[in-house]
N, C-alpha and C positions, 0 to 999 in steps of 0.2 A: 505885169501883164494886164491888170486891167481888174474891177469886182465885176462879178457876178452877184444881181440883186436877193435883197434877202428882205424887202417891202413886204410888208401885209400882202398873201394870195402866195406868195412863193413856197410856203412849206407846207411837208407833206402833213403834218400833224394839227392842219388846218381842216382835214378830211377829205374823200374824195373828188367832192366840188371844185375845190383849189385846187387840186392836184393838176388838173389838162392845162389851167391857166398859169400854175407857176412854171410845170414842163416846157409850155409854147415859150413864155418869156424868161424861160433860163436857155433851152434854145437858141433862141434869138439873139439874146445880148450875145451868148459863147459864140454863136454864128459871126457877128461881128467885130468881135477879138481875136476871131480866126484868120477871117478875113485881112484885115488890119496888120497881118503878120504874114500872109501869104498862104494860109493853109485854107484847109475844107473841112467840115464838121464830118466826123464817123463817129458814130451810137450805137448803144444797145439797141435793140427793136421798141424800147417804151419812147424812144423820140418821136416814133409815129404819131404816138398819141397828142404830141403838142403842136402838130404840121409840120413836115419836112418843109425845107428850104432845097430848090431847082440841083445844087450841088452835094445837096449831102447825101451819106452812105447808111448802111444801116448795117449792125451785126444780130442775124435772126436765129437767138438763144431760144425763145417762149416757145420751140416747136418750129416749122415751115410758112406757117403764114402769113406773117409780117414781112421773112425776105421775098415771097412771092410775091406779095401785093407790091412790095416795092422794085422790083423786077419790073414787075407788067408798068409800074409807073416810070420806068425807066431810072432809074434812082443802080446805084452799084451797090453790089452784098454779100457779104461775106456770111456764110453758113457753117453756124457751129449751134445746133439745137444739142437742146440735155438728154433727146432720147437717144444721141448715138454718138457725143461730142463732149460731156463731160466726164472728166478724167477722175475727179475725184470722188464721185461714184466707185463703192464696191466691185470688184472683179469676177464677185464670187458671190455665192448669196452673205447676207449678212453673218448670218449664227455660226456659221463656217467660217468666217473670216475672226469673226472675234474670238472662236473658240483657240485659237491659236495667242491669245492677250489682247488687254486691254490697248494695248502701239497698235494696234491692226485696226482699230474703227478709222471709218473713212462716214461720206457724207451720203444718207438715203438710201435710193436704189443699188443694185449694182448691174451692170454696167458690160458684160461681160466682151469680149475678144471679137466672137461670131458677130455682133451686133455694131461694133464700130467697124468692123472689115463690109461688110452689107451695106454700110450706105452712102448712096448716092448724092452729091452735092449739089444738081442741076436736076431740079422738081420735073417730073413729065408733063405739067401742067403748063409749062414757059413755052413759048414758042420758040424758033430758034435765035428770033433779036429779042426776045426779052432774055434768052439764055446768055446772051454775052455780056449779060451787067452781072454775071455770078463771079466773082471775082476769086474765088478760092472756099476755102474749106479750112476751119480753127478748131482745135481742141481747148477744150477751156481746165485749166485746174487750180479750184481756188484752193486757200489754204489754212482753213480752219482745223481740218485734222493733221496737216505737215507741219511734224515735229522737227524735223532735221531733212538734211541731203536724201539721203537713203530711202527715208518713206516719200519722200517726191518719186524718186526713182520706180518706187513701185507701184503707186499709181500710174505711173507713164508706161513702162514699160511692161509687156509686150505691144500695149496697143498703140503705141506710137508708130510699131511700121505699121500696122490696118491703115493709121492715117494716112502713112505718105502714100500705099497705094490707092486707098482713096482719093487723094489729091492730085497721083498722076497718071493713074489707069482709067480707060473708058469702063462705063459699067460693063458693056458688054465683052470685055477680054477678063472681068472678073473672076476667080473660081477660087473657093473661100479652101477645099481638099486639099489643091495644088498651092498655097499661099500658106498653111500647115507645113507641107513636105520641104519648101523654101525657108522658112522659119527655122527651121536647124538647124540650119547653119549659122542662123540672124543670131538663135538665143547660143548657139557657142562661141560668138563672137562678144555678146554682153557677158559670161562667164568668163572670158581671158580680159576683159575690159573690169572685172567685180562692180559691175551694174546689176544691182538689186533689184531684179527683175521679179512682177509680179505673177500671179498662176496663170493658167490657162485655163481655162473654166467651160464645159459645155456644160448650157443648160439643160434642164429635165425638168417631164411634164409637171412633177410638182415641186418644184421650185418658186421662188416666189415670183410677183411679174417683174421683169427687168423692164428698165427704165423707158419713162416714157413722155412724151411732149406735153 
C-alpha cells in the first residue's frame, strides 16, 4: 500500500512542536494512498490539528468540539465523544464495581445507562445544513481491561440499546422512564440469549462525577 513517512519532524517523541507538523504530513501522505485506491480519509478529531483535506471525515471522541467545528466546515462526522460514547468506562461507580473482583476494573470514569440514553448526536449549535454532515453516532470500546467474550459483553450491554435509540430516535420523542419499562423485555431477551449483561446503575448525589468530555 504504500509508507507512511517516518523523516525527522514525524514523531511524537520529538515533542510538541513536531507533533502538528508530522500530523499534517502523515495526513497528507495517508490522504494520498487513500486517494490512489479510491477511498477518503476518516480520523480521530486530532487530524484537525494537522489540516483537514476538502474530503475528509472526522470522528469527534475529545468531547463536541472538533465534530462541531467540522460540521460548520462542512466536513462529515461521526460522533462518539467519551463523555457519553465510551463503553469501556465503568457502569457503576468504580469501588462498586471492583468490590465484586479484581475481572470487574474497567477504564476511568464510569459511564452510567442514564447518561448514554441522554445524548444527543446533532449539537444545537449546527444549523440545519451543517446538521446533515452529522453522519451517525459510534460507541467506542477499547480493550485494555477485555479479558475475554463475556467481559466485552458487559461493557456493552445494556448500554448498547441507549445507543441504538440514540442513533434512531429524535431527541424529542426521547423519554429515558419509558425506555426503562421497554428494557425488560430487551434485558429478558439477553438472559434467554446468556449475554453477560452489565448493571444498571442510577447515579447519586454522591457519587463520583461520571464521565466527561
Amino acid at each position: 500500500m504504500g509508507s507512511l513517512p517516518t523523516r525527522a519532524g514525524t514523531h511524537a517523541s520529538q515533542g510538541p512542536q513536531g507533533r502538528p507538523r508530522g500530523a499534517k504530513l502523515f495526513c497528507k501522505t495517508g490522504r494520498k494512498i487513500l486517494a490512489s485506491k479510491g477511498r477518503k480519509l476518516i480520523g480521530w478529531d486530532e487530524i484537525r490539528e494537522g489540516g483537514l483535506s476538502p474530503q475528509a471525515s472526522v470522528m469527534s471522541w475529545r468531547g463536541e468540539a472538533g465534530g462541531i467545528a467540522s460540521a460548520q466546515e462542512g466536513h462529515d462526522v461521526v460522533m462518539c465523544p467519551q463523555s457519553h460514547m465510551y463503553f469501556d468506562y465503568y457502569q457503576a461507580p468504580a469501588a462498586q464495581e471492583l468490590a465484586k473482583g479484581a475481572e470487574f476494573q474497567a477504564f476511568e470514569n464510569f459511564l452510567p445507562l442514564q447518561q448514554v440514553y441522554q445524548y444527543d448526536p446533532v449539537p444545537a449549535q449546527l444549523s440545519p445544513q451543517e446538521a446533515t454532515h452529522i453522519l451517525g453516532v459510534q460507541a467506542n470500546l477499547w480493550s485494555e481491561f477485555i479479558k475475554d467474550f463475556k467481559k466485552m459483553q458487559y461493557q456493552a450491554f445494556p448500554r448498547i440499546a441507549a445507543l441504538a435509540e440514540v442513533a434512531w430516535s429524535p431527541a424529542a420523542d426521547k423519554d429515558y422512564a419509558n425506555f426503562l419499562e421497554r428494557l425488560e423485555d430487551i434485558l429478558a431477551h439477553y438472559q434467554l440469549a446468556q449475554i453477560n449483561c452489565g448493571p444498571i446503575y442510577t447515579p447519586a448525589p454522591q457519587d463520583e462525577t461520571p464521565a466527561k468530555s
